[in-house]
N, C-alpha and C positions, 0 to 999 in steps of 0.2 A: 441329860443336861439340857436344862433353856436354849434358846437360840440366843447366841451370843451378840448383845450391840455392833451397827457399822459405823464403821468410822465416817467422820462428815466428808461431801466429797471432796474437798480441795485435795484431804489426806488420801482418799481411797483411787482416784484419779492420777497421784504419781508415779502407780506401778503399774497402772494398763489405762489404757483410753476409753474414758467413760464420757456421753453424752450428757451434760447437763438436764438435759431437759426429757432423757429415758430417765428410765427405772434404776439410778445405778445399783441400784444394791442388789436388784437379782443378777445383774452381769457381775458385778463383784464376784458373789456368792459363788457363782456358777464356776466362776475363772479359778476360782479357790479350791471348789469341791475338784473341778480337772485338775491343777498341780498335785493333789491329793493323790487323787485317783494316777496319775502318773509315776509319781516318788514309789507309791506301795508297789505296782508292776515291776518297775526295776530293781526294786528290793527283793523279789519273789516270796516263795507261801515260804522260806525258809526262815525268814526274816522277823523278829515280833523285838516290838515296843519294850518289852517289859524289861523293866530296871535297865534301863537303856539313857544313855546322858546323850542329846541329840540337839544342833544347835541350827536354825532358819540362819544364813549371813548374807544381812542385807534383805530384812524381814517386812520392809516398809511399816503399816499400817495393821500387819497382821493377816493380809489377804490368806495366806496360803496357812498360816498358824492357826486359827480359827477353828478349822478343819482337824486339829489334834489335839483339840481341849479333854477330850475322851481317854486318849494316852495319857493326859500330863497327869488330870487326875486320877487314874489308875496308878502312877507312881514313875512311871517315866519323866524324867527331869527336863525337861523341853524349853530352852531358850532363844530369845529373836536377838539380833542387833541389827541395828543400822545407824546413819551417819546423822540420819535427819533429827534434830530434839523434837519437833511436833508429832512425828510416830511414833518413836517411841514411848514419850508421855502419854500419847493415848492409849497407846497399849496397856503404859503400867499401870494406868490406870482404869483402865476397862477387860482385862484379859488376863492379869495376875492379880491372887492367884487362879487358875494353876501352874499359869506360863511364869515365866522367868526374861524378864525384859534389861538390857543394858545399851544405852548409846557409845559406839564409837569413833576414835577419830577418823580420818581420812586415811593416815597411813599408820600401819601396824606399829604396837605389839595390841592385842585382843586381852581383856582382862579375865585372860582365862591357864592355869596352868597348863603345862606342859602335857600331852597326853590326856586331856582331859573328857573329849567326846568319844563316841563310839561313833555316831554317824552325822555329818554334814551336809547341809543341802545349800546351795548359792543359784537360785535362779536368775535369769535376765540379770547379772551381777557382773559378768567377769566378760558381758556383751558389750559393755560401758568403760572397764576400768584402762585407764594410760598406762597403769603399772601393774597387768597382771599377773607376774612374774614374784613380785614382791610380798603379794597377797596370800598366792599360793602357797609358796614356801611359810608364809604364816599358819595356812587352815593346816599344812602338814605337822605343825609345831605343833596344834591343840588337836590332833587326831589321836587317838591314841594305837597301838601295833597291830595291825590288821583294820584300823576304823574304815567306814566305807565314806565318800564322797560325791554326792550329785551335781554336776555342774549342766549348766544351759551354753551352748555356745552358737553361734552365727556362719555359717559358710555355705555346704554345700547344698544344702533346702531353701536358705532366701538371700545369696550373697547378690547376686545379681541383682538384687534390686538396688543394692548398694554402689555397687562396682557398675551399672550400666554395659555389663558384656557377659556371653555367657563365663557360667561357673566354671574355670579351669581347676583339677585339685591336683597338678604337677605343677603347673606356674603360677598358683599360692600358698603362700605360707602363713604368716600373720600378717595381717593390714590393720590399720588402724587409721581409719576417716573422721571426718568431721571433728577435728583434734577442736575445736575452742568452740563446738557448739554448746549451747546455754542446757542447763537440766530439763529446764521448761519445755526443749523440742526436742528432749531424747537423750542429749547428752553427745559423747565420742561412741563410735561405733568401730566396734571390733572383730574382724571376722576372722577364722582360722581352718584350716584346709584340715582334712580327719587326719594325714599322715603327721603334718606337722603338729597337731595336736597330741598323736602317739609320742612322736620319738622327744617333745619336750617335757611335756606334762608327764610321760613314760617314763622318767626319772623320777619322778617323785611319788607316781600311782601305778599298777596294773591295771588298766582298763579291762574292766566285765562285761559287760555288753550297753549298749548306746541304742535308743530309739527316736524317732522324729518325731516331735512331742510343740502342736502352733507352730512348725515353721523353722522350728529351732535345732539343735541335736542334740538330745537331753543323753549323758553318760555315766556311766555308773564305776566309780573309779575303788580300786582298795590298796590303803595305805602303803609304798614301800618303808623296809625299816634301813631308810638310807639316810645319807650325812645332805642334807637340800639345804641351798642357799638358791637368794633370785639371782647371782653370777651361773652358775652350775645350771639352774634349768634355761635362760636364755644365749650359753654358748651354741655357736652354729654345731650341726653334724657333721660330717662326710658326706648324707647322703647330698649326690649331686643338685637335688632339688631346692637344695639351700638355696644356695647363689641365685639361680632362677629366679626363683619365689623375692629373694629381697628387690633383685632387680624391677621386676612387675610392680610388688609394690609399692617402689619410686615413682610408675608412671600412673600407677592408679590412685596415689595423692597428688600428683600433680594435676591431674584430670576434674578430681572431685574440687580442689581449690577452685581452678577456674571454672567449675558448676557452679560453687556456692558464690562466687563475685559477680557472674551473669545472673543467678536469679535474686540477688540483691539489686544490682543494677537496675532489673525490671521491674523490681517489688517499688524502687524508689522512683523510678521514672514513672510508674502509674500513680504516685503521692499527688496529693491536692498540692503538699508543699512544693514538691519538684515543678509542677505547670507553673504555680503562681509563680515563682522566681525566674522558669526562662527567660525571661525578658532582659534581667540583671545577668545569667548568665551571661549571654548573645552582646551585652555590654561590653562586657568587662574581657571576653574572648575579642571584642573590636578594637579595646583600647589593648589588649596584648600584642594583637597582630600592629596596629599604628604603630607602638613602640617599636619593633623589630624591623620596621622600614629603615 
């Protein structure tokens, strides 16, 4: 098969950090052929494509899809979704067929029957999402009995870069930072300790094995055939590291708030705007304090 068209880069730049003024498209390509070359390792040699209904969620631009044009046209039914309309238009219109392209909304249900894939992949996806819990319990509804699932998640390979302290994995559990940051810089950031990740996600998957895959913890999950709701997987456990773990991360959002109000603070104090107004500041702070006499 041809080398498939890239997407222009405004689209190709929202699922990894491309340099306008490199080459994006070999770094694209590159970042695509690695998720590639990743998903198949944790699959193992047992694993094969064929007549396989397999679905990217949260496929942006096609980065990682791209890389299984070769399966779909061999007869593997391979679909992307995501929330964005610009990506997935250009997919459906550059990439199907042989791919299978559908946008959707923000929160669940997936326009997809019950049981209907065999395997899942959601990179850098559920690293971002406020309602992971919700989602899940979705990709479980369109797994079908024994389907396998690839998830990316954030903790103990780059949490610290987040959290500013080393990685504890007894005193965290799920955090969830930068709650109102814009898509443009990343979005909310969600990190999760591997126990807590077991024993929540472990209601709804058996965990296979898990690799460090950029920085991330890429794991390789297979479907349980249980009753999942997002109440049932986000009730606490017993284990005692619950409690813990929430308490931290009350003080590791509190911490990250006033990060983000000091480097705004400084971001505006070095404004053109901010200097020209001091003066009205320093005013209007004079005529505040006179009145208070």
């Amino acid at each position: 098969m041809s080398h498939p068209p890239f997407p222009p880069y405004q689209l190709a730049s929202r699922v990894c950090t491309l340099e306008r003024e490199s080459d994006y498209r070999e770094v694209y390509d590159r970042r695509g052929a690695e998720a590639r070359a990743a998903i198949v390792s944790l699959l193992g040699d047992e694993w094969s494509f064929d007549g396989k209904r397999v679905l990217d969620f949260g496929c942006g631009a096609g980065r990682t899809l791209r890389h299984f044009l070769g399966e779909a046209a061999d007869g593997a039914e391979i679909w992307g979704v995501d929330i964005d309309e610009p990506s997935i238009d250009w997919v459906s219109r550059n990439l199907c067929p042989p791919l299978h392209a559908s946008r959707s909304d923000s929160e669940p249900p997936l326009p997809f029957a019950d049981g209907h894939f065999d395997l899942i992949w959601a990179l850098s996806v559920f690293t971002h999402l406020l309602s992971p819990m919700r989602w899940l319990a979705e990709l479980h509804r369109v797994l079908a009995s024994g389907g396998l699932l690839i998830v990316s998640y954030m903790g103990r390979y780059n949490g610290e870069a987040f959290t500013h302290e080393p990685w504890d994995e007894d005193r965290t559990g799920l955090v969830i930072l930068r709650r109102q940051q814009g898509w443009e810089y990343g979005g909310p950031m969600v990190l999760m300790s591997d126990w807590w990740f077991d024993e929540h996600w472990g209601r709804a998957f058996v965990p296979v094995r898990r690799e460090p895959v950029h920085g991330q913890t890429w794991a390789l999950l297979r479907r349980r055939d249980a009753e999942v709701t997002e109440a049932r997987l986000q009730a606490p456990s017993d284990d005692p590291r619950e409690l813990a773990a929430l308490a931290h991360a009350l003080e590791l959002v509190q911490a990250d708030h006033e990060r983000t109000v000091a480097e705004l603070r400084a971001h505006y104090e070095r404004s053109r705007s901010w200097k020209v107004t001091r003066p009205l500041r320093a005013a209007a702070a004079s005529m505040r304090h006179r009145r208070a006499r």
